[in-house]
PQR file of N, CA, C, O and H, with PARSE charges and radii, in Angstrom:
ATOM      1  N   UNK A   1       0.843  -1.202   0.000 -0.4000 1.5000
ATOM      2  CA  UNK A   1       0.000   0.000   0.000 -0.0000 2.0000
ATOM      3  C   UNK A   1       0.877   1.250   0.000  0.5500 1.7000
ATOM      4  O   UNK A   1       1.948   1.308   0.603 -0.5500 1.4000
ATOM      5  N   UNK A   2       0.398   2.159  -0.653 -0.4000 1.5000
ATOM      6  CA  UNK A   2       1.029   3.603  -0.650 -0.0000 2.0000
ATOM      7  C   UNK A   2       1.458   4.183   0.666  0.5500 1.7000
ATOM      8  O   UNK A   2       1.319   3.444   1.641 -0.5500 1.4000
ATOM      9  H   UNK A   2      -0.472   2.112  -1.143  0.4000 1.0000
ATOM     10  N   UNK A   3       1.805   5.021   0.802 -0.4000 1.5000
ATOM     11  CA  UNK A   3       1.755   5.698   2.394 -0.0000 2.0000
ATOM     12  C   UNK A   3       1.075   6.500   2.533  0.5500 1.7000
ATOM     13  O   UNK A   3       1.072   7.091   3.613 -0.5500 1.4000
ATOM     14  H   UNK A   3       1.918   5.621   0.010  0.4000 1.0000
ATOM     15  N   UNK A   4       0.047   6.937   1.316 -0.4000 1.5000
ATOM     16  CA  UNK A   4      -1.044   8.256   1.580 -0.0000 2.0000
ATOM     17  C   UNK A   4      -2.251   7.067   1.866  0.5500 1.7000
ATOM     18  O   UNK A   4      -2.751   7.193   2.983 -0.5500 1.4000
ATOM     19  H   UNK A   4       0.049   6.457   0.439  0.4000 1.0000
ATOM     20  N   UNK A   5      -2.804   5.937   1.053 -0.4000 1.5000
ATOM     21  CA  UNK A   5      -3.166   4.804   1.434 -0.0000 2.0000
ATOM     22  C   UNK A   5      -3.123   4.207   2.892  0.5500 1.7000
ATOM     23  O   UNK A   5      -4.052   3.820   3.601 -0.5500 1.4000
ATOM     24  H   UNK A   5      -2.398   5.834   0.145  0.4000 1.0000
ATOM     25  N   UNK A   6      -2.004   4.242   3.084 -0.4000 1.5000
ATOM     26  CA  UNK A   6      -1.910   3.876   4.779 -0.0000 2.0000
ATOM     27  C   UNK A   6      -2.390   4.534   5.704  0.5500 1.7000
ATOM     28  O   UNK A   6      -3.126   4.118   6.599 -0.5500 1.4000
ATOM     29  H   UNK A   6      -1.250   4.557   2.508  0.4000 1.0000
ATOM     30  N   UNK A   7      -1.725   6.340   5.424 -0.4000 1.5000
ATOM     31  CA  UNK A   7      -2.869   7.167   6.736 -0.0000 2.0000
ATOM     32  C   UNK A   7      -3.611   7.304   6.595  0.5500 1.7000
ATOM     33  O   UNK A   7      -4.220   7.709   7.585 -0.5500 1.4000
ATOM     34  H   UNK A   7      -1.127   6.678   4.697  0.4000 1.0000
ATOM     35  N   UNK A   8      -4.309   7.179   5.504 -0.4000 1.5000
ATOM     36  CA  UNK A   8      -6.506   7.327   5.193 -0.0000 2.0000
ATOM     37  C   UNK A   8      -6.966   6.272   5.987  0.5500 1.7000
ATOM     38  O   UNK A   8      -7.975   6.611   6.605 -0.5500 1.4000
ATOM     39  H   UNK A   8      -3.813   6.850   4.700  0.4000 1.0000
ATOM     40  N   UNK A   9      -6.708   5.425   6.149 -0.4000 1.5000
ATOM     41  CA  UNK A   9      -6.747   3.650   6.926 -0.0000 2.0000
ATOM     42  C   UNK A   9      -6.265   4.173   9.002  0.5500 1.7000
ATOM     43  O   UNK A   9      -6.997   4.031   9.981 -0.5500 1.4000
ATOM     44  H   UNK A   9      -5.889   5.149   5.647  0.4000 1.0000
ATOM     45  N   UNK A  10      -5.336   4.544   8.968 -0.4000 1.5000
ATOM     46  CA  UNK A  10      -5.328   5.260  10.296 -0.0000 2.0000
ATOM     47  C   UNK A  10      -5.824   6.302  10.630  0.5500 1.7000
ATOM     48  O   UNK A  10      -5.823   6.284  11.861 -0.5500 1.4000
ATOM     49  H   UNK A  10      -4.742   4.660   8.172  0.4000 1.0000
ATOM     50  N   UNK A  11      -6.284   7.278  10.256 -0.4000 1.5000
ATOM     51  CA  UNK A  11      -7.076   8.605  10.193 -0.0000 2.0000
ATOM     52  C   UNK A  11      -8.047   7.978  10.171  0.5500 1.7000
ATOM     53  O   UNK A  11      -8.670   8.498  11.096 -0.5500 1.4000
ATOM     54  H   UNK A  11      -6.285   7.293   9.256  0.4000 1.0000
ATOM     55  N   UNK A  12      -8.903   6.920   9.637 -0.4000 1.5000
ATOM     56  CA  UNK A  12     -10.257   6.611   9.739 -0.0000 2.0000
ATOM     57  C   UNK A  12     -10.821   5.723  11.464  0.5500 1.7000
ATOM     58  O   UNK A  12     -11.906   5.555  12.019 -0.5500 1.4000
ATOM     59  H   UNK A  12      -8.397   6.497   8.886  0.4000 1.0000
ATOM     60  N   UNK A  13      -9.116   5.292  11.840 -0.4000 1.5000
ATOM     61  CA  UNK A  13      -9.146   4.035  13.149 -0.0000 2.0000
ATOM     62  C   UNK A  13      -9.776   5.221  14.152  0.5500 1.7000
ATOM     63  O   UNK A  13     -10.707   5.074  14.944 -0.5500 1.4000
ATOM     64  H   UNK A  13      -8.234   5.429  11.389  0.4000 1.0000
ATOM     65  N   UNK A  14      -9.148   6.211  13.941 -0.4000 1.5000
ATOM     66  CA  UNK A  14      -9.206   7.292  15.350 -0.0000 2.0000
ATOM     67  C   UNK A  14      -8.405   6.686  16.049  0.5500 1.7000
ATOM     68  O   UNK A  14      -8.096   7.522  16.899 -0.5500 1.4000
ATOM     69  H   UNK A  14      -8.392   6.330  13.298  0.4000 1.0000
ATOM     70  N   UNK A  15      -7.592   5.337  16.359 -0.4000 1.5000
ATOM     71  CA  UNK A  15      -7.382   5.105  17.340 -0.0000 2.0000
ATOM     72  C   UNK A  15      -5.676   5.503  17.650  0.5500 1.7000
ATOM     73  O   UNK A  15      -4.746   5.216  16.896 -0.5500 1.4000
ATOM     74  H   UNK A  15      -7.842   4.658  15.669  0.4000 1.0000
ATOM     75  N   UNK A  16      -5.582   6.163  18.833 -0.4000 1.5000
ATOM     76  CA  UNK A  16      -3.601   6.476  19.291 -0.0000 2.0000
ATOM     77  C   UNK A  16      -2.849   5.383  18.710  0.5500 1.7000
ATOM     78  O   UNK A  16      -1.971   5.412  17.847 -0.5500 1.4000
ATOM     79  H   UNK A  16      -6.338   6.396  19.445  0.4000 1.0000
ATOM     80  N   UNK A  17      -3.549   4.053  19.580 -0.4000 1.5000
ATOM     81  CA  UNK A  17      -2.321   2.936  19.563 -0.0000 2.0000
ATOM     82  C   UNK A  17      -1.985   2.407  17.780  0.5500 1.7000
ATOM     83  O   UNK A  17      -0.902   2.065  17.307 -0.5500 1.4000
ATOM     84  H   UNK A  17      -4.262   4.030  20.280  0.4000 1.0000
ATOM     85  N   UNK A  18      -3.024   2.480  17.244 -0.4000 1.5000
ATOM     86  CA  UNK A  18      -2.518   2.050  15.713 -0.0000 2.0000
ATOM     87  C   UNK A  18      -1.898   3.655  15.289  0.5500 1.7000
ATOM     88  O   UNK A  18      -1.196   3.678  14.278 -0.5500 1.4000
ATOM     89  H   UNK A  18      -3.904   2.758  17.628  0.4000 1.0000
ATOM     90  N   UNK A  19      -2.051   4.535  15.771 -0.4000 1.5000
ATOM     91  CA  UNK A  19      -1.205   5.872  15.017 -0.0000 2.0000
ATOM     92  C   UNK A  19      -0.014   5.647  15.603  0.5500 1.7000
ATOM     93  O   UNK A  19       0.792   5.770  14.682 -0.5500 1.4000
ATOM     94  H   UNK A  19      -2.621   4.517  16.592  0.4000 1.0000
ATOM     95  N   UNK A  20       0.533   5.409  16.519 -0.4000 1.5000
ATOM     96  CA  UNK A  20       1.808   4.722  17.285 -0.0000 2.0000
ATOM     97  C   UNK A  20       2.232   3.762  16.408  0.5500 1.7000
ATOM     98  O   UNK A  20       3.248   4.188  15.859 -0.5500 1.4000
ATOM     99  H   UNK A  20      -0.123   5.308  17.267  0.4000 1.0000
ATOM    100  N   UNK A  21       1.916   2.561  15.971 -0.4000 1.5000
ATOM    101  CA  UNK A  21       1.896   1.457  15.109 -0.0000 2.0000
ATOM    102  C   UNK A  21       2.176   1.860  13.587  0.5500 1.7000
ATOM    103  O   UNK A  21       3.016   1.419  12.803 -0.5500 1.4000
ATOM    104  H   UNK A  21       1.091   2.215  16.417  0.4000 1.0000
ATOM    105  N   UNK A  22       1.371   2.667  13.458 -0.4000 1.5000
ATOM    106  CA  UNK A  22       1.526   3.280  11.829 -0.0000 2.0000
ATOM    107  C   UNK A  22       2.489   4.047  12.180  0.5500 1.7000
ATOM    108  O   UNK A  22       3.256   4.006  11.218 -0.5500 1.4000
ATOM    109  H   UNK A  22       0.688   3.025  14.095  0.4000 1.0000
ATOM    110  N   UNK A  23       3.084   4.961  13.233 -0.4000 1.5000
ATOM    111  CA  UNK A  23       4.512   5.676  12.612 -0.0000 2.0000
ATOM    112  C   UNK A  23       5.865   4.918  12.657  0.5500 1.7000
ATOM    113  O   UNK A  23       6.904   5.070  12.015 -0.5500 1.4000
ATOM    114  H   UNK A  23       2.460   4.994  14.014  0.4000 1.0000
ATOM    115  N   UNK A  24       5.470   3.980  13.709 -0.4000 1.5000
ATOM    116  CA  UNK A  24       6.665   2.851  13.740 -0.0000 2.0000
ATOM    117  C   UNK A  24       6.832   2.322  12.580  0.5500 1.7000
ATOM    118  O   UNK A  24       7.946   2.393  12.061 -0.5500 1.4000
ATOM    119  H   UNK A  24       4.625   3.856  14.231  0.4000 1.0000
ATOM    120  N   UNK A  25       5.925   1.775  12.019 -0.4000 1.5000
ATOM    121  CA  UNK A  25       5.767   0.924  10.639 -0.0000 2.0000
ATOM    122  C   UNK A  25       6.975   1.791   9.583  0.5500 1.7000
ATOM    123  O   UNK A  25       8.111   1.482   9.225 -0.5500 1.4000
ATOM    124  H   UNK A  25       5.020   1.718  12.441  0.4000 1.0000
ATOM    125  N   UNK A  26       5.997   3.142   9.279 -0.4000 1.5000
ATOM    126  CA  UNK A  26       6.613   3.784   8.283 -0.0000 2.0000
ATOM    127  C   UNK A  26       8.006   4.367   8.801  0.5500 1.7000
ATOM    128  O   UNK A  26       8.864   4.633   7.959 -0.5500 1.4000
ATOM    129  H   UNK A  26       5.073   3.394   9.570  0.4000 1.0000
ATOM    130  N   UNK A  27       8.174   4.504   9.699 -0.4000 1.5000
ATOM    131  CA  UNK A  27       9.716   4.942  10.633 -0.0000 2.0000
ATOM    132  C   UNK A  27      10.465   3.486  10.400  0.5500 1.7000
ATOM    133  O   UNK A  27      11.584   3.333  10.889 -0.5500 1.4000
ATOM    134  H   UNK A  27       7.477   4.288  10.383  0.4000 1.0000
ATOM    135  N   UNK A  28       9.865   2.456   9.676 -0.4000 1.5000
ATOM    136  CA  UNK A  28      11.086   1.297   9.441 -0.0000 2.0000
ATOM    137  C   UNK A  28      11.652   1.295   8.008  0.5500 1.7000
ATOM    138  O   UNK A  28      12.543   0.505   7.697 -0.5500 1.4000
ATOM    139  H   UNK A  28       8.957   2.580   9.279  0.4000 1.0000
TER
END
């Protein structure tokens, strides 16, 4: 998946712990 793809998918969770998760991800 893209990375603009990826935060539409976290922006939709609302949730902290997957926005934590999603910057780790893309921070690898």
């Amino acid at each position: 998946m893209s990375k603009a793809h990826m935060n539409v998918l976290f922006i939709c969770t609302g949730n902290s712990a997957r926005s934590i998760i999603a910057e780790s991800l893309l921070n690898q």
